[in-house]
C-alpha positions as CSV (number, residue, x, y, z in Angstrom):
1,X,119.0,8.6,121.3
2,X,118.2,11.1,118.1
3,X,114.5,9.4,117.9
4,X,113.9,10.3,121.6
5,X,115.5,14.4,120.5
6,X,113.3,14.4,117.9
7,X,109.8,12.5,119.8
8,X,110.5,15.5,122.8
9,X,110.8,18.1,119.8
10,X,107.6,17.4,118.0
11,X,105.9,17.1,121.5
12,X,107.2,20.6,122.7
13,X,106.0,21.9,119.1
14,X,102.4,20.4,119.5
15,X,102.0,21.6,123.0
16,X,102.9,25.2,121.6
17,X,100.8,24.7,119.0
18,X,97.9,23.8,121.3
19,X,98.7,26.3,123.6
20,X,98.5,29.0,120.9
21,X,95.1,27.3,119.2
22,X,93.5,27.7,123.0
23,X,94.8,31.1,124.0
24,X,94.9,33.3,120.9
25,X,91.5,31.6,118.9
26,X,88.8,33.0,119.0
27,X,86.6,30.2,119.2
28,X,82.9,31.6,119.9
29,X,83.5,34.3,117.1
30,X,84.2,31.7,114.8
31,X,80.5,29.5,115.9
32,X,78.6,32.7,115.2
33,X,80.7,33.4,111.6
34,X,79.8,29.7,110.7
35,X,76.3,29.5,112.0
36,X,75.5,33.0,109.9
37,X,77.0,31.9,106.7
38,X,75.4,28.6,107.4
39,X,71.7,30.2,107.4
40,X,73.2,32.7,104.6
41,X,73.5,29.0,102.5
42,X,70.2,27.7,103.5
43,X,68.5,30.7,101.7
44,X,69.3,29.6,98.5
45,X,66.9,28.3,96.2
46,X,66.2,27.8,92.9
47,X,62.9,26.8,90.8
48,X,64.5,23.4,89.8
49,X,64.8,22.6,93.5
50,X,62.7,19.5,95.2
51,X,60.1,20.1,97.3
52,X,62.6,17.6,99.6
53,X,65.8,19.6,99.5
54,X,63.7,23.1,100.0
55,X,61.7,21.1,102.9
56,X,65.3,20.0,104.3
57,X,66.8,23.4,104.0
58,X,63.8,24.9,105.8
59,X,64.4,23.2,108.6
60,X,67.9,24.0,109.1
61,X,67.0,27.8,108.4
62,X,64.3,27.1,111.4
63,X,66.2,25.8,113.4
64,X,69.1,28.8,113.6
65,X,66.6,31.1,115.0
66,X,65.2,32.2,118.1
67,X,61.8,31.3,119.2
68,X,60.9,34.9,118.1
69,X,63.4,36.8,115.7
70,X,62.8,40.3,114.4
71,X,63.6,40.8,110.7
72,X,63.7,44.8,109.7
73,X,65.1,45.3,105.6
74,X,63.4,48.3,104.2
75,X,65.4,47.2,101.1
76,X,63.0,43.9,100.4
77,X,59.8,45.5,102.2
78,X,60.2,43.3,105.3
79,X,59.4,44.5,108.9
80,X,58.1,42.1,111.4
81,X,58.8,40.0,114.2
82,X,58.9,36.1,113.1
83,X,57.8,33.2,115.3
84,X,60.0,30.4,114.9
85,X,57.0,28.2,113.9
86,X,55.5,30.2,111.3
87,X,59.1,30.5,109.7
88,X,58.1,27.9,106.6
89,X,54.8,30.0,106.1
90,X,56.7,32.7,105.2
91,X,59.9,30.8,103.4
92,X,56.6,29.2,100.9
93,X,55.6,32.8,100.2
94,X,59.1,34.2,99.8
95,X,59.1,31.2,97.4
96,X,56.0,32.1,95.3
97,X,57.8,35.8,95.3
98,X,61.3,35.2,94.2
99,X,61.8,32.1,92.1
100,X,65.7,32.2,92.0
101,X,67.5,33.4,95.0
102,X,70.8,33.3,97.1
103,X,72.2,35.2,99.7
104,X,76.1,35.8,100.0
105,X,77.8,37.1,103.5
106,X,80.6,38.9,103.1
107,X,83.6,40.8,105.3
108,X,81.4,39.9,108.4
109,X,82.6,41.0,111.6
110,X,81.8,39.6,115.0
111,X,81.7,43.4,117.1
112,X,80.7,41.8,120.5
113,X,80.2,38.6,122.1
114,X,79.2,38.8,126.0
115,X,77.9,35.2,126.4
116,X,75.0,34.2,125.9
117,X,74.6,36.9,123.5
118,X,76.6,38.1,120.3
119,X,76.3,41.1,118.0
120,X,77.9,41.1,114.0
121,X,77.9,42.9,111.3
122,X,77.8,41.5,107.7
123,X,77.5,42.4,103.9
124,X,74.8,40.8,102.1
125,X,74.9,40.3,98.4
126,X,71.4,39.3,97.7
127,X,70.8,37.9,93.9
128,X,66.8,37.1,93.1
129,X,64.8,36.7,90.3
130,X,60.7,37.8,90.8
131,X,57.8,35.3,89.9
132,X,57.9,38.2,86.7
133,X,61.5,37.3,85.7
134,X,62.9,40.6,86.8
135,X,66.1,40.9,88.5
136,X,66.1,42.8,92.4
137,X,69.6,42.1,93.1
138,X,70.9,44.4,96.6
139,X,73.5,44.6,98.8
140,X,72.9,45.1,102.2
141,X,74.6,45.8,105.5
142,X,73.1,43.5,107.8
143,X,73.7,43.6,111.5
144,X,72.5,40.3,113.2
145,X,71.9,40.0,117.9
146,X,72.6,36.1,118.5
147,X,71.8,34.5,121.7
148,X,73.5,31.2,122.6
149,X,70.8,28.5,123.5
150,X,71.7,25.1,124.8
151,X,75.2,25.6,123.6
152,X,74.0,26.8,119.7
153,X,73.7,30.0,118.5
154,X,70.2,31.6,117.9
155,X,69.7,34.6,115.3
156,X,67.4,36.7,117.5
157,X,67.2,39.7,115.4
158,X,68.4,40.9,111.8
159,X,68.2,44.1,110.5
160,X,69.3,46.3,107.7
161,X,71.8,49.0,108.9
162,X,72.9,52.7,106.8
163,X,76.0,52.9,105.7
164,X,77.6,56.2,105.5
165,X,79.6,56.8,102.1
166,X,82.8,58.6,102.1
């Protein structure tokens, strides 16, 4: 008798639980968080790195993006529209540029998502090291456009955004 209070008890609790998960969550805004700071990861290099691991990483960093993504940071002196095949052309070059590099997303913020697309807003703290040795650390407010593709999300465009100082 007090097993069977306490089995109907625990399964009201997980129904609530669920309940709460699938009305209050949510769960799209999360997928474009993760797949952002999952790119922000895969632009991370080093020079000890292997030409495997950078290959690897690449291809993840290839795969997040739209067959054609604009990139526009006057910051880093980068304006163009990127084809999704030529996007390890440019990561070799970036490569020759910046030996040391990583990219951190901070207090991002998901403003709109009207599937299949999605808008958010993101600090960048970008730490790199020139082929000369000298520093060009930055942070940036970035402002990514994602469009859902075949149930992922797609970076279709990134660009550096002014923010107003108080």
């Amino acid at each position: 008798m007090v097993n069977k209070k306490y089995l109907t008890a625990g399964v009201i609790i997980i129904a609530a639980a669920a309940s709460f998960l699938i009305l209050f969550v949510d769960w799209e805004a999360r997928a474009v968080k993760k797949h952002l700071h999952t790119l922000a990861k895969d632009l991370k290099w080093s020079a000890e790195e292997n030409r495997l691991a950078a290959a690897h990483r690449i291809r993840r960093l290839q795969e997040g993006l739209a067959e054609n993504c604009q990139v526009d940071i006057p910051g880093y002196k980068v304006s163009r529209s990127v084809d999704k095949k030529d996007v390890p052309t440019y990561m070799m070059m970036a490569r020759n540029y910046y030996t040391d590099l990583s990219v951190d997303l901070e207090d991002m913020d998901v403003q709109s998502i009207d599937l299949p697309q999605a808008q958010a807003v993101a600090t960048a703290f970008v730490k790199a090291t020139g082929a000369d040795g000298r520093k060009n650390d930055a942070v940036l407010a970035l402002q990514f456009k994602l469009q859902k593709v075949e149930k992922k999300w797609r970076v279709t465009e990134a660009k550096e955004i002014e923010v107003l100082e108080r």
